[in-house]
Residue, then its C-alpha position, 0 to 999 in steps of 0.5 A: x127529309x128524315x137524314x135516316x133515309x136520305x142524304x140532301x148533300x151526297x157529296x159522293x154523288x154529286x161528285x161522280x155526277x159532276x165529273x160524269x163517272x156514270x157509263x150508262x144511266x142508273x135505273x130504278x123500278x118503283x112498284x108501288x109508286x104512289x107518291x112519286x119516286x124516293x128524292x134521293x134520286x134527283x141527286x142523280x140528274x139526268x143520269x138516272x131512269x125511273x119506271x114506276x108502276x103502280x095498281x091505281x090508274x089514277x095515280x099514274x096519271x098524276x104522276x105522268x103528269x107531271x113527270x120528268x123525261x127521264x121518268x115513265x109510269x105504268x099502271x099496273x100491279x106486278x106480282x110473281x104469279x102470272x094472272x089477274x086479281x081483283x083490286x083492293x078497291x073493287x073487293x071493297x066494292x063487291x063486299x059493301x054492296x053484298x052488305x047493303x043488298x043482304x039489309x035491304x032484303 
């Protein structure tokens, strides 16, 4: 793992882990979860909370399962307006068969 990102021996941590310095559980919200959760957050064991969410159902999928149980995904976009949009994927969808429809004429 590239040491910019990640510390693989947070002493730091692995102290307060240890010596079981944590009141409550340090929790992580993960949207765009894609590809699991960031590794530095094993570090914390059974001391941290992950939601992930994610907009591609499969990938929540995978990754429940697969999952921790101190890890749970959603599939779901988050944004700051309330509403519905249409996926990336279903956009591509709608423009190549207005594609292949407009040639066939």
């Amino acid at each position: 793992m590239d040491q910019l990102y990640n510390n693989d021996s947070p002493a730091f941590t692995t102290w307060v882990i240890e010596n079981d310095l944590l009141e409550e559980p340090f929790v992580v919200i993960d949207v765009g979860v894609q590809g699991g959760p960031h590794p530095r957050w094993k570090h914390l064991k059974d001391k941290v909370r992950v939601y992930g969410f994610d907009a591609i159902p499969e990938v929540v999928e995978e990754l429940n399962a697969q999952k921790q149980p101190n890890e749970i995904y959603f599939a779901a976009a988050l944004g700051d307006e309330e509403g519905t949009r249409v996926s990336c994927k279903e956009q591509r969808k709608f423009v190549l068969r207005k594609f292949l429809l407009r040639d066939a004429q």
